[in-house]
C-alpha atoms as one frame of an Amber mdcrd trajectory, in Angstrom:
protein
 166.067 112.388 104.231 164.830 114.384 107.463 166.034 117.468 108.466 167.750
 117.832 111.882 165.180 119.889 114.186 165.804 123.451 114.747 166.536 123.921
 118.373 164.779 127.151 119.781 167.501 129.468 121.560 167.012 132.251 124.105
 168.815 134.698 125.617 169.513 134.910 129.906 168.410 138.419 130.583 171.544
 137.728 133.332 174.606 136.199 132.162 173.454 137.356 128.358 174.454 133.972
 127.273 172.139 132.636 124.104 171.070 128.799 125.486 168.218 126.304 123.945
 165.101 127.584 125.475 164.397 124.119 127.426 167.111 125.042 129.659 165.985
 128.104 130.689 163.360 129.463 132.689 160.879 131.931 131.956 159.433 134.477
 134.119 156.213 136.167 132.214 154.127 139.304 133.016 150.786 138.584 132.471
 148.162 141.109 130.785 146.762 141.496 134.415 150.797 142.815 135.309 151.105
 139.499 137.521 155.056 138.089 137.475 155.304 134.598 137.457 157.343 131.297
 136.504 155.723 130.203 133.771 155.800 126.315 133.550 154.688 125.726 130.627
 156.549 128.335 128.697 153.379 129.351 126.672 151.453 132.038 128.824 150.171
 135.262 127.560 152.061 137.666 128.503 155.385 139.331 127.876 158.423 136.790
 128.441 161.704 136.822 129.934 164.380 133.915 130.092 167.044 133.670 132.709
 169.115 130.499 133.980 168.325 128.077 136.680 171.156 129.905 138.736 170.509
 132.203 141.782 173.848 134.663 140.388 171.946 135.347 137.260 168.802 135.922
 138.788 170.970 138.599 140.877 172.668 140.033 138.175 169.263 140.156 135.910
 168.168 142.383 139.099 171.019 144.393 139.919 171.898 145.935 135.985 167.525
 146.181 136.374 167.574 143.940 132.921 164.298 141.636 134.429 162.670 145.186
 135.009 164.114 145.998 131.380 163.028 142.945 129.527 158.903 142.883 131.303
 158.575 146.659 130.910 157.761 146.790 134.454 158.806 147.484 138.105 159.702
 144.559 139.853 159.221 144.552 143.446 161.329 142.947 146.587 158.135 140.520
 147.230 158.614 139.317 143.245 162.017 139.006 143.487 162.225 137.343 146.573
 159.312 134.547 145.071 161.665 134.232 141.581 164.938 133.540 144.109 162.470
 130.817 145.978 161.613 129.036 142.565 165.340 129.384 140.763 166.772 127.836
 144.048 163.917 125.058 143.592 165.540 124.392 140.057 169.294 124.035 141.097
């Protein structure tokens, strides 16, 4: 008999809510310090997950979790490029 699949599960760095990681979107800081979507969801680099939802993506800025989770600065110009590609996704 087979074994149901384990189902990977993240947490939103906005809402905090723990989803499967295929419903999520990941932003990744790359060694280089470049932010980016990551499509794939397997780029070097250090991850963070957030909702396809233009509130979380605000909150994840506002309480500075995004800058929390990448261990980096994130600037207007990157945030305003992350709010271009969540609104893509809704």
């Amino acid at each position: 008999m087979l074994k149901p699949r384990k189902i990977p599960m993240r947490m939103c760095v906005g809402c905090r809510e723990m989803k499967p990681k295929r419903e999520l979107l990941r932003i990744v800081k790359s060694p280089e310090g470049v932010i980016a979507f990551d499509r794939t969801g397997k780029s070097p680099g250090r991850g963070a997950y957030i909702c396809p939802s233009r509130e979380c993506l605000t909150r994840a800025v506002k309480q500075r979790q995004l800058e929390r989770a990448l261990e980096t600065k994130v600037g207007e110009d990157v945030y305003a490029m992350l709010m271009e590609q969540v609104e893509a996704h809704e």
